[in-house]
SERO-4910 file (N, C-alpha, C, O; in steps of 0.05 Angstrom, whole numbers):
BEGIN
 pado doro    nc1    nc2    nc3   cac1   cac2   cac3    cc1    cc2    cc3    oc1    oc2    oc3
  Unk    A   2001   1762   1366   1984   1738   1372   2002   1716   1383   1992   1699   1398
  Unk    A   2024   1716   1376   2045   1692   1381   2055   1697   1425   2060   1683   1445
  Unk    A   2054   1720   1419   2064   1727   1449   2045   1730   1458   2049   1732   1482
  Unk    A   2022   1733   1454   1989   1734   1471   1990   1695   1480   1989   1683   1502
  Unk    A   1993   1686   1451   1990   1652   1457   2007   1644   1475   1998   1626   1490
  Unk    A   2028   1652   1480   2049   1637   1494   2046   1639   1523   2054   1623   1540
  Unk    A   2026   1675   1529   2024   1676   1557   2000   1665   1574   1995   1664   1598
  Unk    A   1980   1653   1545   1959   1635   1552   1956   1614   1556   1936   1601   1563
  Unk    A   1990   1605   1548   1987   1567   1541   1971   1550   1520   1961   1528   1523
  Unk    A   1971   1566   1499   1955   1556   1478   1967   1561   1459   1986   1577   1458
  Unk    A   1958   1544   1435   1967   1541   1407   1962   1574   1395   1943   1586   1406
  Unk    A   1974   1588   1375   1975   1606   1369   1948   1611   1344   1935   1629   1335
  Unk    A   1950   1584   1340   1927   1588   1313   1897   1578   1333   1875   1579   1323
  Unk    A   1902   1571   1356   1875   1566   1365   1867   1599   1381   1845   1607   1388
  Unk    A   1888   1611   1384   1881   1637   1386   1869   1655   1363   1848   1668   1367
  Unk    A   1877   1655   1348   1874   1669   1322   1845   1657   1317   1829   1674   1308
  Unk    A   1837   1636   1321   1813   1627   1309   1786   1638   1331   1763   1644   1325
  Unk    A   1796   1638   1352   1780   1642   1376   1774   1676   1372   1751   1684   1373
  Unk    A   1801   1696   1368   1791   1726   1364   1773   1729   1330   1762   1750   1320
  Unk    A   1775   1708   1321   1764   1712   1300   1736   1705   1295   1723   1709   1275
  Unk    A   1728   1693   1321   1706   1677   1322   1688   1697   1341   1664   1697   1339
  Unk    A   1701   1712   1358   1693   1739   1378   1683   1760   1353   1661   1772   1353
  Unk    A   1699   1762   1335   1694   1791   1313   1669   1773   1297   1649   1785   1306
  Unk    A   1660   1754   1282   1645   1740   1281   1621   1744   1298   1598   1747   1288
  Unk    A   1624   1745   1319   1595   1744   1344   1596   1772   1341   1572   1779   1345
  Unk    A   1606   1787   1337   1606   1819   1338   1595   1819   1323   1571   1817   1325
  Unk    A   1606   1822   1300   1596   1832   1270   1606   1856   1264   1594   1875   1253
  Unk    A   1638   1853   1275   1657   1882   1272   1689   1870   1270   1692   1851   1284
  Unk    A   1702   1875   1261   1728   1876   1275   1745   1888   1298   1747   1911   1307
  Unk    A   1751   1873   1302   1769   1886   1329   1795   1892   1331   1803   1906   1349
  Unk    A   1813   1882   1310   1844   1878   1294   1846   1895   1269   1825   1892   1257
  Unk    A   1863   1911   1255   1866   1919   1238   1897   1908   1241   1915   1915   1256
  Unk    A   1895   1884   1215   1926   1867   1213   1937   1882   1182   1924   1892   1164
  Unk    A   1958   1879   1185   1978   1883   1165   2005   1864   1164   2006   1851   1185
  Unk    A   2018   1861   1154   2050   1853   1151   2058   1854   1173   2061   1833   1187
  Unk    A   2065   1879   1182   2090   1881   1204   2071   1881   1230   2082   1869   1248
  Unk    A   2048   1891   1236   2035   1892   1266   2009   1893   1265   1999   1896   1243
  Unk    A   1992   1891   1285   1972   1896   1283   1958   1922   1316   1965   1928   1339
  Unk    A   1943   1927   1303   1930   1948   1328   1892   1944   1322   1877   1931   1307
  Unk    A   1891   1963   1347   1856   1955   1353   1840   1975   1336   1844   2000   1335
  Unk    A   1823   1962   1324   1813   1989   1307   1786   2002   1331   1772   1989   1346
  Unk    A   1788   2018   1329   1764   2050   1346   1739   2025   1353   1725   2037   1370
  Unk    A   1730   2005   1349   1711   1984   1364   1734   1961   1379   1732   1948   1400
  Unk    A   1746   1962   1368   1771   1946   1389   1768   1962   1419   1754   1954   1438
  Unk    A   1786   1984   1419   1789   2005   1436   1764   2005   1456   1766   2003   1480
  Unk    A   1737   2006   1439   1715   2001   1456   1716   1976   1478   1713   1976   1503
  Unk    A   1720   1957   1463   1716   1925   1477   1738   1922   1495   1739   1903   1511
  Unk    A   1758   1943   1493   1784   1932   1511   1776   1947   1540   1784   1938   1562
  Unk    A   1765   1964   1538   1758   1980   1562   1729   1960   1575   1727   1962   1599
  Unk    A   1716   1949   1567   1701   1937   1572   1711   1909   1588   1706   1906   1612
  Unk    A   1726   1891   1574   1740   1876   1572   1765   1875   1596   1775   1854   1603
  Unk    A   1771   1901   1608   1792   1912   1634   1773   1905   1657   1782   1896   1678
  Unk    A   1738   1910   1651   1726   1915   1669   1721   1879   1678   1728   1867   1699
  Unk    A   1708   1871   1658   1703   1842   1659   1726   1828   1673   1722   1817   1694
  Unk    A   1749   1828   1662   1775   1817   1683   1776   1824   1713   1783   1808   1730
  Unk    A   1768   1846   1717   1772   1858   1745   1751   1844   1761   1757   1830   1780
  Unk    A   1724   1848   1753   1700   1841   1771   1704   1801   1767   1685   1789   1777
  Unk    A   1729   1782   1752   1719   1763   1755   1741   1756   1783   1737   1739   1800
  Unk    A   1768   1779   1783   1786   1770   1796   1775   1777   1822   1787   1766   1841
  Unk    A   1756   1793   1829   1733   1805   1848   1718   1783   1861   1713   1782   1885
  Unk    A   1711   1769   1845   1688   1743   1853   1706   1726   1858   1699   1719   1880
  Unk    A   1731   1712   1851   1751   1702   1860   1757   1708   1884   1754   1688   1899
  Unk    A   1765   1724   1893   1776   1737   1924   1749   1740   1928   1746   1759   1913
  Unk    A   1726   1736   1937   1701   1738   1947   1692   1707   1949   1679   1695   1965
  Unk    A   1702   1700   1932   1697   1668   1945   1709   1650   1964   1701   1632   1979
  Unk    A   1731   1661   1957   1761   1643   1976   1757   1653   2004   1760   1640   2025
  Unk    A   1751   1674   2001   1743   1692   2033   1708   1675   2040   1701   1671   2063
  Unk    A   1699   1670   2027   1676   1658   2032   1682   1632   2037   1664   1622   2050
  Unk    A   1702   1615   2033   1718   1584   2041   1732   1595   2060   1743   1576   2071
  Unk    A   1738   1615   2070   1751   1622   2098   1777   1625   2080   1785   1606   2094
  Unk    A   1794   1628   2065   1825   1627   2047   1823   1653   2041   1811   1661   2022
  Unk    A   1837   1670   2063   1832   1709   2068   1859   1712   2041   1883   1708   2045
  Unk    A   1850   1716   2025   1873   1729   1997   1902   1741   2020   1925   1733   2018
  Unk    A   1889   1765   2044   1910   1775   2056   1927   1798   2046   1948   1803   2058
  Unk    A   1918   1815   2022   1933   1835   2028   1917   1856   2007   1898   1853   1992
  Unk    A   1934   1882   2014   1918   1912   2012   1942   1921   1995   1967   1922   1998
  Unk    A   1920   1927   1973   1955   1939   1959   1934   1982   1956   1914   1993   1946
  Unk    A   1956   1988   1972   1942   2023   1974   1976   2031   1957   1999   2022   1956
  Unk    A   1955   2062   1944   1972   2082   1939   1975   2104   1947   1954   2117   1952
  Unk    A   1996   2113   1951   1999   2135   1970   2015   2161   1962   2037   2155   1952
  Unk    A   2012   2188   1965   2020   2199   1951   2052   2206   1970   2056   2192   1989
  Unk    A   2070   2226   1965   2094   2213   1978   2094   2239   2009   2110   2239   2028
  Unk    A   2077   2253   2004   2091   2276   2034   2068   2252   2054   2072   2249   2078
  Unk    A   2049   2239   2043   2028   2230   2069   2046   2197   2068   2036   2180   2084
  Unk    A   2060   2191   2058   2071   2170   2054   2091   2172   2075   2090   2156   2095
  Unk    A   2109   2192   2072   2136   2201   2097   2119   2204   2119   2128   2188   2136
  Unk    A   2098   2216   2129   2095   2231   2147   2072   2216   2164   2072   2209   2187
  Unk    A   2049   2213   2140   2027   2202   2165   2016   2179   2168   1999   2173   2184
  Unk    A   2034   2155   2141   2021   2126   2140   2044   2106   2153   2043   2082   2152
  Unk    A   2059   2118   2163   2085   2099   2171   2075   2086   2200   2083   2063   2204
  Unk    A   2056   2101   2223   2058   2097   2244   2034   2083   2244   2030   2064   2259
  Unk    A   2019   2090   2230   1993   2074   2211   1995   2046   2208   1982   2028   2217
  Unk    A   2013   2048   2193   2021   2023   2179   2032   1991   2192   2029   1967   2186
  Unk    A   2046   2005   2211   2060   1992   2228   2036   1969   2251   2032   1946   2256
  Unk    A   2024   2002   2259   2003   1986   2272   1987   1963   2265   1985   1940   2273
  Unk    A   1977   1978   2247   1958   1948   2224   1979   1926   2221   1970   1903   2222
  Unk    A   1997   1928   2218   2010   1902   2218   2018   1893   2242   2028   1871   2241
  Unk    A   2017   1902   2266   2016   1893   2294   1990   1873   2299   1989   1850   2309
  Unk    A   1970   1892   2290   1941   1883   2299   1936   1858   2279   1927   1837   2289
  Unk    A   1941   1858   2249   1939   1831   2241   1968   1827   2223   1974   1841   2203
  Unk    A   1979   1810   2230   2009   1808   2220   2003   1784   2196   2021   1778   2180
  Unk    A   1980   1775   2195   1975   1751   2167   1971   1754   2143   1972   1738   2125
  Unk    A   1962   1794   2141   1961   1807   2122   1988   1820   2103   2010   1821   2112
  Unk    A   1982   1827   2080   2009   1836   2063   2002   1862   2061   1977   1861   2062
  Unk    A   2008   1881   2060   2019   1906   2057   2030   1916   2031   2054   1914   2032
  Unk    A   2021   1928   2008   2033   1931   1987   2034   1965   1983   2011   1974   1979
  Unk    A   2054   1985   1984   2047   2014   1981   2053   2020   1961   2067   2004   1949
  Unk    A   2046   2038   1950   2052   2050   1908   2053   2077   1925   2040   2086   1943
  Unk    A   2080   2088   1907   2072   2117   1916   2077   2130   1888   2093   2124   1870
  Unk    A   2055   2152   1889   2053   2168   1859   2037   2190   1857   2022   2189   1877
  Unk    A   2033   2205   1848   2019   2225   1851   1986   2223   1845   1979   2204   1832
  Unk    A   1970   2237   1852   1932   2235   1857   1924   2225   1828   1907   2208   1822
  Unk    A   1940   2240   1811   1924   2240   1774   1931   2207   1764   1918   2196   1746
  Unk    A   1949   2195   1776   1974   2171   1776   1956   2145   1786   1949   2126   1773
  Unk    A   1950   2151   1820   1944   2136   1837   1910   2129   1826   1900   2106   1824
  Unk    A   1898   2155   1820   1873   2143   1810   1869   2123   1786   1863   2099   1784
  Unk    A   1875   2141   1772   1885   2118   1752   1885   2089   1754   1870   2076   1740
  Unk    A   1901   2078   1773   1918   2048   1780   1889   2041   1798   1881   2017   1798
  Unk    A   1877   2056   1810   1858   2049   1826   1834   2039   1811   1821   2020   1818
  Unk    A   1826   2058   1782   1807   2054   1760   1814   2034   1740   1799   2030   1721
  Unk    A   1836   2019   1743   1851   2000   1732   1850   1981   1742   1848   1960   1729
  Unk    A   1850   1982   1770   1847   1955   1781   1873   1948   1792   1874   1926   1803
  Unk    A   1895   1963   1792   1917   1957   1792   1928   1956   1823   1945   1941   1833
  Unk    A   1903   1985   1841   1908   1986   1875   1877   1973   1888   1856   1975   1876
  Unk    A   1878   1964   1904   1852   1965   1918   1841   1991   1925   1818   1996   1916
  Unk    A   1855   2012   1942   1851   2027   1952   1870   2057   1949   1891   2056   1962
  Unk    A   1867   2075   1938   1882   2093   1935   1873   2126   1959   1851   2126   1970
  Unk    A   1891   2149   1964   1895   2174   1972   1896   2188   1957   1915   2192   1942
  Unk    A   1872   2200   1956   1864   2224   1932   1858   2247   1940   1844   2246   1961
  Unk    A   1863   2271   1930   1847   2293   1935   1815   2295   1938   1801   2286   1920
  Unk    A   1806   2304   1955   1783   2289   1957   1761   2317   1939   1741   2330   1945
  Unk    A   1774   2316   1919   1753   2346   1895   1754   2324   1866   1770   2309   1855
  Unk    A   1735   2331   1863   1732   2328   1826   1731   2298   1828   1744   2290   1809
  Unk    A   1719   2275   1845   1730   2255   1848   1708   2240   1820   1688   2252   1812
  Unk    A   1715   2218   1811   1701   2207   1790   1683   2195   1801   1679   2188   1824
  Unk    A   1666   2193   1775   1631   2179   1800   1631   2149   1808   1618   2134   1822
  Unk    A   1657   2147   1789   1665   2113   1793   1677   2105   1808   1687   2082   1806
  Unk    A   1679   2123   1834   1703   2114   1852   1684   2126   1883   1672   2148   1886
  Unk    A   1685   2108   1897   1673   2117   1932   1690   2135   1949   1711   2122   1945
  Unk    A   1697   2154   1964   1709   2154   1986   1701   2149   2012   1679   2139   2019
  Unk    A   1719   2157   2027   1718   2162   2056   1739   2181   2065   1761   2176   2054
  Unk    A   1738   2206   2086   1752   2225   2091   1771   2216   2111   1766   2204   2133
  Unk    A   1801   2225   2099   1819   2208   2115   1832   2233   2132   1838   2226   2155
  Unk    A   1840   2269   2123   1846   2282   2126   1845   2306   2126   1843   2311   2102
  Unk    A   1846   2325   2135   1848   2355   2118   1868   2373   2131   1865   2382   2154
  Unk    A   1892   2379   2112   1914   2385   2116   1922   2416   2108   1907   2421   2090
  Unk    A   1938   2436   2113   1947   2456   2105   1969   2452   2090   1987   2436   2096
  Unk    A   1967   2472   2063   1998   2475   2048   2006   2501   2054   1995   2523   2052
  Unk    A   2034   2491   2064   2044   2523   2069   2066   2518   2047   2070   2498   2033
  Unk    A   2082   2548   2051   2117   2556   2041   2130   2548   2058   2126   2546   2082
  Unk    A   2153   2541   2039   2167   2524   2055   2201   2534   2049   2212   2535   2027
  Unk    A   2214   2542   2075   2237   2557   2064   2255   2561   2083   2245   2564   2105
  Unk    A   2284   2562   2081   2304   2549   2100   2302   2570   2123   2297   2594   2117
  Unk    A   2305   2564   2141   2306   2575   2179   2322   2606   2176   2318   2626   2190
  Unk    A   2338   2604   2158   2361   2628   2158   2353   2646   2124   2368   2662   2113
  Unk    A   2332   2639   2114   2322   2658   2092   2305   2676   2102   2291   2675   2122
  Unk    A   2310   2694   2085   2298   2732   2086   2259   2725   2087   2243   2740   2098
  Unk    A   2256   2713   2080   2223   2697   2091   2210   2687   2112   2187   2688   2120
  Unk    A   2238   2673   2120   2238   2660   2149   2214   2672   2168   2196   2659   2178
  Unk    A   2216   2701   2172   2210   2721   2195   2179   2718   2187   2164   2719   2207
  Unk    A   2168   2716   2166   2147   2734   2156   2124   2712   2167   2132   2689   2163
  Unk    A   2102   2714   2178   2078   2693   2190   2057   2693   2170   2039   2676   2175
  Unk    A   2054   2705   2149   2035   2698   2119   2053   2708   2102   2069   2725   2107
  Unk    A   2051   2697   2081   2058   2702   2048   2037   2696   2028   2021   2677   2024
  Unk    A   2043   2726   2013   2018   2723   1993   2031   2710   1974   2055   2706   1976
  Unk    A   2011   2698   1948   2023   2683   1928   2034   2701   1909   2042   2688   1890
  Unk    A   2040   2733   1905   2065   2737   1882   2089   2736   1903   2105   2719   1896
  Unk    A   2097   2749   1927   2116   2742   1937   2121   2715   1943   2138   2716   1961
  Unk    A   2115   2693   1938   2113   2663   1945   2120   2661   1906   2139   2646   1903
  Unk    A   2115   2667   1891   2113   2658   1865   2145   2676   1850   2158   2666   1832
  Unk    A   2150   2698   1862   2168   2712   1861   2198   2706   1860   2216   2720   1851
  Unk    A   2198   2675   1876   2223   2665   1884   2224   2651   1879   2203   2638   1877
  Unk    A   2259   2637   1869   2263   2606   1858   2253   2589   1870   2255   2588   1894
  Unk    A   2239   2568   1851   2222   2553   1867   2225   2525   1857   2223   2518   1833
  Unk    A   2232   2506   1886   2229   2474   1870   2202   2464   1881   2193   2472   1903
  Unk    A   2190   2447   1865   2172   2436   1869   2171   2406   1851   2186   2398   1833
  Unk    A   2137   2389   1866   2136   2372   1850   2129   2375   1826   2125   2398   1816
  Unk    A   2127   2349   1809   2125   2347   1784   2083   2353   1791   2069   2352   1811
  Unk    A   2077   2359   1752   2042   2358   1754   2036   2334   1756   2048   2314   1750
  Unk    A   2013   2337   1766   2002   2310   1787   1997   2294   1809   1983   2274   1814
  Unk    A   2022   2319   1830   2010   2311   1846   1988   2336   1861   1992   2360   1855
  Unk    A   1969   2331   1876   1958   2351   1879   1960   2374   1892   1944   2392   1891
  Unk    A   1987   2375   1909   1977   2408   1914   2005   2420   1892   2014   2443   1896
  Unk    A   2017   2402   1870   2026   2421   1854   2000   2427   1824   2002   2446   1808
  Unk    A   1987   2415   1824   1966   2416   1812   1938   2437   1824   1921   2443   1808
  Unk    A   1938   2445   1851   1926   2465   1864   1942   2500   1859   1931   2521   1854
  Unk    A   1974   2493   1863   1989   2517   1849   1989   2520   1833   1994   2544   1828
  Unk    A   1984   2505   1812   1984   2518   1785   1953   2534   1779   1949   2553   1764
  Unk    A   1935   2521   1794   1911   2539   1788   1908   2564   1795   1897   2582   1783
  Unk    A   1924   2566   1823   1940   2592   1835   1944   2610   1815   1934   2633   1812
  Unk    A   1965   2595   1795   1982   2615   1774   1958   2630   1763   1952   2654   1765
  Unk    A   1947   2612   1751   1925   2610   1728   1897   2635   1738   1886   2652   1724
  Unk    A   1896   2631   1752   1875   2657   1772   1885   2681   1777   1872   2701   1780
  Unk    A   1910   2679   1778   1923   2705   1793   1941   2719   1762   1948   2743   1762
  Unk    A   1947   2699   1739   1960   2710   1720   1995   2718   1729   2012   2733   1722
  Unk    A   1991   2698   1749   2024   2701   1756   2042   2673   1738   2033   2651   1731
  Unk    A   2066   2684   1736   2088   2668   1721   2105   2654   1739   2117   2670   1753
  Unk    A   2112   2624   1746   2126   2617   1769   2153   2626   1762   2156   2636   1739
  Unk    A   2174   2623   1778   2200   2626   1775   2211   2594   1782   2226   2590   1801
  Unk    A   2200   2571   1761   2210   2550   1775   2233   2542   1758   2237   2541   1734
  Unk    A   2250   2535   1783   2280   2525   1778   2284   2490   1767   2295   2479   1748
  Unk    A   2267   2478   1793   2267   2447   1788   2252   2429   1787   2262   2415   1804
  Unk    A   2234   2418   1780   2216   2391   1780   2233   2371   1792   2254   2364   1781
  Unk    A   2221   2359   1817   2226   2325   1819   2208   2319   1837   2197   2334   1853
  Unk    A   2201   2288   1833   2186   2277   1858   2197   2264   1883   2187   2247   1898
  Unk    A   2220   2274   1885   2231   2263   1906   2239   2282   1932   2256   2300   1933
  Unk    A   2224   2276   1946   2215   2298   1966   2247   2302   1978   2256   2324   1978
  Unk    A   2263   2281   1987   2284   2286   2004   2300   2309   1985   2309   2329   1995
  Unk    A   2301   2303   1957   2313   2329   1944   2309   2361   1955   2321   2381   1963
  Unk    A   2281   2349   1951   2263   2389   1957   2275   2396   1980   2285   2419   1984
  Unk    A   2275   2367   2008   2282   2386   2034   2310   2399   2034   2317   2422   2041
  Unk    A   2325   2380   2026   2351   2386   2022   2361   2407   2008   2382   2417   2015
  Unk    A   2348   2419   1984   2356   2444   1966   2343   2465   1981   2352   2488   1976
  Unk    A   2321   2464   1999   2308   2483   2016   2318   2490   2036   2318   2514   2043
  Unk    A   2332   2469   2052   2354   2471   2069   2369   2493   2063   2367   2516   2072
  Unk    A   2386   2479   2044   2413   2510   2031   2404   2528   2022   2421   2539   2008
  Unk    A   2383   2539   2020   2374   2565   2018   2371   2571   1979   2367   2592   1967
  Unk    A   2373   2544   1969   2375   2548   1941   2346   2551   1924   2344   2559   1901
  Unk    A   2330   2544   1938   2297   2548   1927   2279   2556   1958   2288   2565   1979
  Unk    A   2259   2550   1951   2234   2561   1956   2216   2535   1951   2217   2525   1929
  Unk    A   2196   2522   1973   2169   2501   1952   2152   2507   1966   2155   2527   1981
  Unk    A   2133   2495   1966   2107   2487   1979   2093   2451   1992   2090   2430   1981
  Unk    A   2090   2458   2014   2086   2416   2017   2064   2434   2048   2060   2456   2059
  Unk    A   2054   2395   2049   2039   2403   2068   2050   2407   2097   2071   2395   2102
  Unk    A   2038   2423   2121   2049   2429   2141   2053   2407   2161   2054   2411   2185
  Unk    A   2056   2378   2147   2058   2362   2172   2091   2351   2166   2098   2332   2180
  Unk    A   2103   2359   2153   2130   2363   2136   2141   2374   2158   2150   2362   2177
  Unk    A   2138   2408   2155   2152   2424   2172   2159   2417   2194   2181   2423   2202
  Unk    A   2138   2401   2214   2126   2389   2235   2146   2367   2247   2145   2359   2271
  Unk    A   2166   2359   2225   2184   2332   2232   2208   2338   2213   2225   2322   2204
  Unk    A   2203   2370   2210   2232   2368   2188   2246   2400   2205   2235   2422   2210
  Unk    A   2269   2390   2208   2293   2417   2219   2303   2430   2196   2304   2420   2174
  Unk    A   2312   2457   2204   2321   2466   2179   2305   2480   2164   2318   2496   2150
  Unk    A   2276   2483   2161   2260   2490   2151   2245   2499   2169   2244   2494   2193
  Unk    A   2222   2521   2147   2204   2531   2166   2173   2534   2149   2175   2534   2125
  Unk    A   2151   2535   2158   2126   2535   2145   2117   2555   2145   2114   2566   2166
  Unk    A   2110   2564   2125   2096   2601   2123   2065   2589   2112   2059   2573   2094
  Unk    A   2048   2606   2130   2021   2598   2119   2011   2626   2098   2011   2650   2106
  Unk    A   2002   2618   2072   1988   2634   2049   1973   2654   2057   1951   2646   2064
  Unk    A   1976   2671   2058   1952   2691   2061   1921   2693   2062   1904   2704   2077
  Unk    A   1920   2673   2036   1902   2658   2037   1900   2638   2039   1906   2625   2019
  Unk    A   1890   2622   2062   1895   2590   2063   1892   2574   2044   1871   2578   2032
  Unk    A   1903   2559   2037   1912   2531   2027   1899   2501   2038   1912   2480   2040
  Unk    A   1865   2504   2047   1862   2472   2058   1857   2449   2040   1836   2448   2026
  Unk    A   1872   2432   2040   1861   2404   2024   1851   2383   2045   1858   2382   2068
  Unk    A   1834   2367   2031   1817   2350   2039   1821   2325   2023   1814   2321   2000
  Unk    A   1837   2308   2041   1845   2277   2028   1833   2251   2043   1831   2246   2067
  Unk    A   1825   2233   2015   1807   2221   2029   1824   2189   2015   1838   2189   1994
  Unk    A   1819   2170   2029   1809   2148   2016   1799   2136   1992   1775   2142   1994
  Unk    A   1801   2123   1971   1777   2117   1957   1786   2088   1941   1808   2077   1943
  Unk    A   1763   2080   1925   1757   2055   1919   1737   2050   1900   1716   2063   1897
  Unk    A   1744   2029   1887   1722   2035   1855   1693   2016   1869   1687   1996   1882
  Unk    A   1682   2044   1856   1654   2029   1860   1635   2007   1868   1623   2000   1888
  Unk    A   1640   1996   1837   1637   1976   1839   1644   1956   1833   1631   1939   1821
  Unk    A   1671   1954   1842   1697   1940   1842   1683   1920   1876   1664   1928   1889
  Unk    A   1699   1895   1882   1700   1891   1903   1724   1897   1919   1748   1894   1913
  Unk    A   1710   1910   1948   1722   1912   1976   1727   1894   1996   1712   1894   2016
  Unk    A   1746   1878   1996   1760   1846   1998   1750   1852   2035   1736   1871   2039
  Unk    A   1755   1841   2052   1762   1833   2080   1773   1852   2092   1766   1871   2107
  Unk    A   1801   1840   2075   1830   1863   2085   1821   1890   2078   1827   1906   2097
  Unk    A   1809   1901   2060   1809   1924   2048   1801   1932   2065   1816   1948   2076
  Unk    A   1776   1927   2078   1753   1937   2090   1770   1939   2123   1766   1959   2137
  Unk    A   1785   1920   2130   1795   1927   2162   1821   1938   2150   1836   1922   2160
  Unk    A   1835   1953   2138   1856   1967   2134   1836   1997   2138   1842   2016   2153
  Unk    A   1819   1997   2126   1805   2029   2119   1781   2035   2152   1771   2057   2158
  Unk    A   1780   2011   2164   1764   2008   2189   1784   2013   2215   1779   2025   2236
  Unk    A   1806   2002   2207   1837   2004   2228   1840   2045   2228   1840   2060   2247
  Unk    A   1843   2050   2205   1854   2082   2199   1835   2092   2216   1840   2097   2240
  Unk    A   1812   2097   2206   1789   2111   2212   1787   2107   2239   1773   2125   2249
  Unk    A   1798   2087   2263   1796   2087   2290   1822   2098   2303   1820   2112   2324
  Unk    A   1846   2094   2293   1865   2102   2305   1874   2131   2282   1897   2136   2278
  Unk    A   1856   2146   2270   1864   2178   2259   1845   2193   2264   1824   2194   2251
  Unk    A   1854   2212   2292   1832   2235   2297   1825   2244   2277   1801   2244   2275
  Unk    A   1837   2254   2256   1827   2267   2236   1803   2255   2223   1784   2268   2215
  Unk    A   1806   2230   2223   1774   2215   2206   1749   2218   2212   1745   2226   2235
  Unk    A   1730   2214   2200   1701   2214   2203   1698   2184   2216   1717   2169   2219
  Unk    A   1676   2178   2221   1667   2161   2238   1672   2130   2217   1678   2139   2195
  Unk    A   1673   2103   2217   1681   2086   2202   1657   2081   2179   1636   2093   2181
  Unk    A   1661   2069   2166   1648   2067   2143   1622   2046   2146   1625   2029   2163
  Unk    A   1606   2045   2136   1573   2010   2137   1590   1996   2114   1604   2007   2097
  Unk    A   1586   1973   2118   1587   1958   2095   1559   1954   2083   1557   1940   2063
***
């Protein structure tokens, strides 16, 4: 309560009296205090999720007003997962900041299970998601649809081969990303279907690792084929059975879609063949 007060600018006991006066209007508690700490009791937990939402939609009407006084807030904070991050938002990115340079630019990169999250939080405007299983709380728009191939150095015994099935693909040391992002979260369903066991050597999310250990012939991964596309040294084997994902855009519901938001996701959709036609407001 003392460090809640201090970041509110208020007296600590006028806090205490104020959550006490909320559980009061309830006719519950929301605190379970003791000596050393306190935590939210199971109707706490309720009100705090409620309470995430209320903050978000007032900081919403805030940036909806100032844009309504003409005072553009000015910036897009997107998350991005990291192979479309290297590969297909850089030239993207650049542009939009050509075309309006008054705007800010904020990128998060993290994986789909990560990014949504921060997006349902309130934390991105706009996140890059797999565009399957999407929550009913969140809109998209189709930004891409990409192939995952194998991925494996120029001078490996693989090299030659123009499909690979998944036990020979599963067969060999393999680095990959960590779970979460999605197409290591699409391999594992792989496993899971097929009752195959990976042979994996390394987890990391740091892609320059993967190319680099793939390079020397020390693993084996999987990424999408626009990698291979701008990376030497390596080569792309397509699955036997294809591998298509479909990545889209997305944005909470009924969250507000600021100015910026709306010409960042209106900018893509005109300058990326891949997109569907732009979005109505």
């Amino acid at each position: 309560f003392t460090l809640a007060a201090q970041r509110l600018h208020i007296a600590q006991p006028a806090l205490s009296i104020a959550i006490k006066k909320l559980e009061n209007q309830l006719g519950m508690p929301i605190f379970i205090r003791n000596e050393k700490h306190i935590q939210l009791t199971q109707e706490g937990q309720v009100l705090l999720q409620h309470a995430y939402r209320v903050v978000q939609q007032m900081q919403d009407a805030a940036t909806a007003m100032d844009e309504l006084k003409g005072l553009q807030k000015g910036e897009v904070r997107i998350g991005v997962p990291g192979m479309l991050g290297s590969y297909f938002f850089p030239e993207l990115l650049m542009g939009f900041r050509r075309r309006y340079p008054a705007l800010k630019l904020t990128v998060v990169e993290a994986g789909t299970h990560s990014l949504r999250q921060m997006l349902l939080d309130g934390e991105l405007d706009l996140a890059v998601i797999n565009d399957r299983e999407v929550p009913d709380s969140l809109e998209t728009t189709h930004l891409i649809s990409s192939q995952m191939v194998a991925v494996v150095a120029t001078d490996h015994t693989l090299a030659t081969h123009h499909t690979l099935d998944y036990h020979t693909f599963f067969d060999h040391e393999l680095i990959m990303f960590r779970p979460g992002y999605f197409h290591r979260d699409y391999l594992d369903q792989v496993c899971d279907t097929h009752a195959i066991t990976p042979k994996l050597s390394l987890e990391t999310n740091l892609l320059a690792m993967i190319l680099n250990i793939v390079r020397h012939g020390f693993a084996i991964s999987a990424l999408l084929d626009m990698v291979t596309e701008h990376e030497r040294g390596i080569v792309g084997i397509p699955f036997t059975q294809p591998i298509k994902l479909d990545i889209a855009i997305a944005w909470r519901k009924h969250g507000y879609l600021s100015l910026a938001d709306r010409a960042f996701i209106d900018y893509v959709q005109q300058h990326n063949p891949s997109a569907k036609p732009s979005m109505t407001s």
